[in-house]
N, C-alpha and C positions, 0 to 999 in steps of 0.2 A: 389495473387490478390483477390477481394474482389469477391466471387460470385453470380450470377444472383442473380434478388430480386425476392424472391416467391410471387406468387399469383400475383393477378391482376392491378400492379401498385397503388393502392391507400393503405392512410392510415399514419404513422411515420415510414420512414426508420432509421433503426436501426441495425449498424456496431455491430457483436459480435467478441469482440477481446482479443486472448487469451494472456495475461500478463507476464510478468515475466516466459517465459518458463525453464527449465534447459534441455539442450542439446538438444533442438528442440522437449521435450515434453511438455506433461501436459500445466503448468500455469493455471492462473484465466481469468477463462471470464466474461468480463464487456460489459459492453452495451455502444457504443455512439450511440450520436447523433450529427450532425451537422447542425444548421440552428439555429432557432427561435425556443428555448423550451415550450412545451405547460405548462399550467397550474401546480403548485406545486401537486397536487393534482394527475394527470396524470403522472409524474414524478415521486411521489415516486411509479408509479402502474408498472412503465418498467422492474424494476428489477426482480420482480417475473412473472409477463408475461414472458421474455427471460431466465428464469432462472438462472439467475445471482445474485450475492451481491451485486453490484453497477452498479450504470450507470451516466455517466457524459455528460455533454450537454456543446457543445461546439461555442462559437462564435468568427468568426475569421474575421478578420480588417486589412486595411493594413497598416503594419506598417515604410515603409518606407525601408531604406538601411539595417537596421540592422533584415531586417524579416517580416515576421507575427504579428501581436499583437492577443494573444491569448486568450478570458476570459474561466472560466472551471468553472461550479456548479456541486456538486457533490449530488447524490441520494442512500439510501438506503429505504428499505421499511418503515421505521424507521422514514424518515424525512429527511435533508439536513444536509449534511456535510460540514466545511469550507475548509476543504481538502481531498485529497486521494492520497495517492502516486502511487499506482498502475493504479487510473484509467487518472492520468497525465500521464503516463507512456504509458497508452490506448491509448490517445486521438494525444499523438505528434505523435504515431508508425502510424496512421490511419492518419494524417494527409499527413505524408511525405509520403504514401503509393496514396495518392493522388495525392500530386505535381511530386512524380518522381524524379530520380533524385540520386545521391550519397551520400546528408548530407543535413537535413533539421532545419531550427534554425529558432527560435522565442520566441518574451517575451509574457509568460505567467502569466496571472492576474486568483486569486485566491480570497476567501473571508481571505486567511489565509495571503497574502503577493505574491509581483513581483518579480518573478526569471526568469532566463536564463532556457530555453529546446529546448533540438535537440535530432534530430535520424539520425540514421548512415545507412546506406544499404550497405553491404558487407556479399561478396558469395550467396548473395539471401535471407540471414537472416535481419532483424530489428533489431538494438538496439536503445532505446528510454535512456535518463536520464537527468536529470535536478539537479539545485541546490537549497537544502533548505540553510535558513540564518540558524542566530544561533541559536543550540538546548539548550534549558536551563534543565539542569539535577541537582538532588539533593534529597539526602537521606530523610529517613522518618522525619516526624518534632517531631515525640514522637515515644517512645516505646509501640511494640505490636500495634502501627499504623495500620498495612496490615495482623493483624490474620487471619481475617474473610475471607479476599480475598486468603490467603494461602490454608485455612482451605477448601472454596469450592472447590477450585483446587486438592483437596486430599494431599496438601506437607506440613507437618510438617515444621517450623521453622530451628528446628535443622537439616532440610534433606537437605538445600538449599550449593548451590557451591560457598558462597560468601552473603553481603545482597541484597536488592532489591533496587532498586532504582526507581524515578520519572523523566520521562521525557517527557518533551513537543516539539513540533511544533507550539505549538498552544490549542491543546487540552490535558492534561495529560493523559499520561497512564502509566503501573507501568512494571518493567524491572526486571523478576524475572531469577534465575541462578540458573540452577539445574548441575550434575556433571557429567549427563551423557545422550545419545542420547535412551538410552534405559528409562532412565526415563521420559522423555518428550514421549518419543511414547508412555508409559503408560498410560499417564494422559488421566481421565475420567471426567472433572468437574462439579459439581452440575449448571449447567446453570441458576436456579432461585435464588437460592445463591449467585451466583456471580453476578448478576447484582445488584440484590439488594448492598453485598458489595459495589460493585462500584458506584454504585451509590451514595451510603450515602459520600464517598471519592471525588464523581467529577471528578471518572477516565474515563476512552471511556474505557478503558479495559486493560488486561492483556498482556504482550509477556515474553511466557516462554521461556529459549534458550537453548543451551548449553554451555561448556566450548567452546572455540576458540583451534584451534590447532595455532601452532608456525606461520603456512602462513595464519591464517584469517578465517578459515573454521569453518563453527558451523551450528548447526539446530536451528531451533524456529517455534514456535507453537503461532498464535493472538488470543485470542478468549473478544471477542470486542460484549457480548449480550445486553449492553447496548444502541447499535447502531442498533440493531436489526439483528446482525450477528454473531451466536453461535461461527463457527470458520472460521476465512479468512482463504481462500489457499496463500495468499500474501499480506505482508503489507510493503510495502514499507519505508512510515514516519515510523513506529519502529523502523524499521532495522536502518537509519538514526539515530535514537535517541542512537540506541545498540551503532553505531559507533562512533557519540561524546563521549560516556562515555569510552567507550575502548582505545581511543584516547588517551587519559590521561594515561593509563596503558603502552605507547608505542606501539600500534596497530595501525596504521595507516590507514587500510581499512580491511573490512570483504564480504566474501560470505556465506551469510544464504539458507540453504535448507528447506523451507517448503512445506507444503502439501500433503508430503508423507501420513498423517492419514485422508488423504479425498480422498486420490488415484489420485491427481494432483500433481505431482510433479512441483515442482518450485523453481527459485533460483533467488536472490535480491543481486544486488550486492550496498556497498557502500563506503565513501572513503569520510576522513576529509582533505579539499582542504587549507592547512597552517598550521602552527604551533602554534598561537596566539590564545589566548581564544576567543571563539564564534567563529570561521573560520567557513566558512559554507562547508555543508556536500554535493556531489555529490552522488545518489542513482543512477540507472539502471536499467537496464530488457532487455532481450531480447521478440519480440512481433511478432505477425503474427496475420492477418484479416482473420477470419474463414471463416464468413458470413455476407448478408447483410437479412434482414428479415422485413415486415412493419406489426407495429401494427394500427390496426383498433382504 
């Protein structure tokens, strides 16, 4: 349950809710908010007030038999995101965490597109997930395209587990494959490097991963400084994007572990819903309401 709100009653209360846990640790915390969001300005100041990467502002409507009608804006310091997976993933767990209840559903309105979200409550735990449409993925358009972005990541070309790829939700970011969990725990990236890269690309950023074992299982690593977030502890829309491309390989769904190298552990889970090209992707998380906290 959500606890007491500190201090004096006044000010923006503001839900810290930890994301994508793996076995009832770690995850990300994100900030909501429920009601009328203040000023852009104000919004993108929540996430560093609460310590957090993101915070999404939530407005809810009713939407008749089939639910909630849900809209979500998302915030980093950075500015306004058209989506986030992880802090949808926030916003439904804090939702059904208020209505009660066994299984909470409603359509969810984005700047990025309308999908289906629900949360589950079972044994005391939250599971929050929802469905992206289709991920558009696709190789580089020229060679030595993503040197640079390799180069400040510290990975040679020739060290990668496969090439990289592009994929979107909505916003590009690049889907790199290394060959092993111990190389991704390595990575140190030049963070002024990389944005630049990505920048001059048009990417949001990087997700480095690992190989998949035979059931699904692999790490990844987001580091997204273009957005004004050196490294996410959970990114949900990647993991998504990981899964359309793997899809194609005959992998049908994956579980990503990250956060390990922020000391959050976290796990995303996700899962291509058909057979047919563009099928859309079901992501996940398990969630818990830490706290409730107001800013002045």
């Amino acid at each position: 349950m959500v606890d007491a709100v500190a201090g004096d009653g006044r000010g923006l209360p503001v839900a810290i809710v930890q994301a994508c846990l793996r076995e009832g640790r770690g995850g990300s915390p994100t900030a909501v908010v429920v009601g009328t969001a203040p000023p852009d300005e104000e919004c993108r100041a929540v996430p560093a007030r609460t310590g957090t990467s993101h915070a999404v502002f939530v407005s809810v409507e009713d939407g008749g038999p089939d639910g909630p009608d849900v809209s979500l804006r998302f915030f980093t310091a950075a500015g306004e995101l058209p989506a986030c997976g992880h802090g949808t993933l926030a916003a439904l767990a804090l939702l059904a965490e208020h209505a009660g209840g066994g299984e909470y559903r409603a359509t969810v309105r984005t700047a990025a597109g309308v999908f289906a979200g629900r949360a589950v409550r079972a044994g005391g735990a939250l599971t929050a997930s929802f469905d992206i449409g289709a991920v558009e993925v696709r190789g580089p358009a020229a060679a030595g395209e993503h040197d640079a972005v390799l180069d400040a990541l510290g990975l040679a070309p020739g060290g990668l587990a496969g090439g990289v790829r592009v994929a979107s939700t909505g916003r590009p970011r690049l889907l790199v494959p290394v060959p092993a969990r111990s190389v991704l725990a390595a990575l140190a990236p030049d963070a002024d490097r990389l944005r630049a890269a990505c920048d001059r690309l048009g990417l949001l950023g990087c997700y480095v991963h690992s190989v998949p074992t035979a059931g699904g299982r692999l790490a990844a690593r987001m580091f997204a400084p273009s957005i004004g977030v050196p490294e996410d502890i959970a990114n949900a829309n990647s993991t998504a994007c990981l899964a359309a491309h793997l899809a194609r390989t005959g992998l049908p769904g994956i579980t990503v572990d990250m956060g390990d190298a922020l000391g959050a552990p976290a796990a995303v889970t996700a899962a291509v819903r058909g057979n047919a090209p563009g099928s859309p992707v079901r992501v996940g998380g398990a969630a818990a309401v830490a706290r409730t906290v107001r800013l002045r």
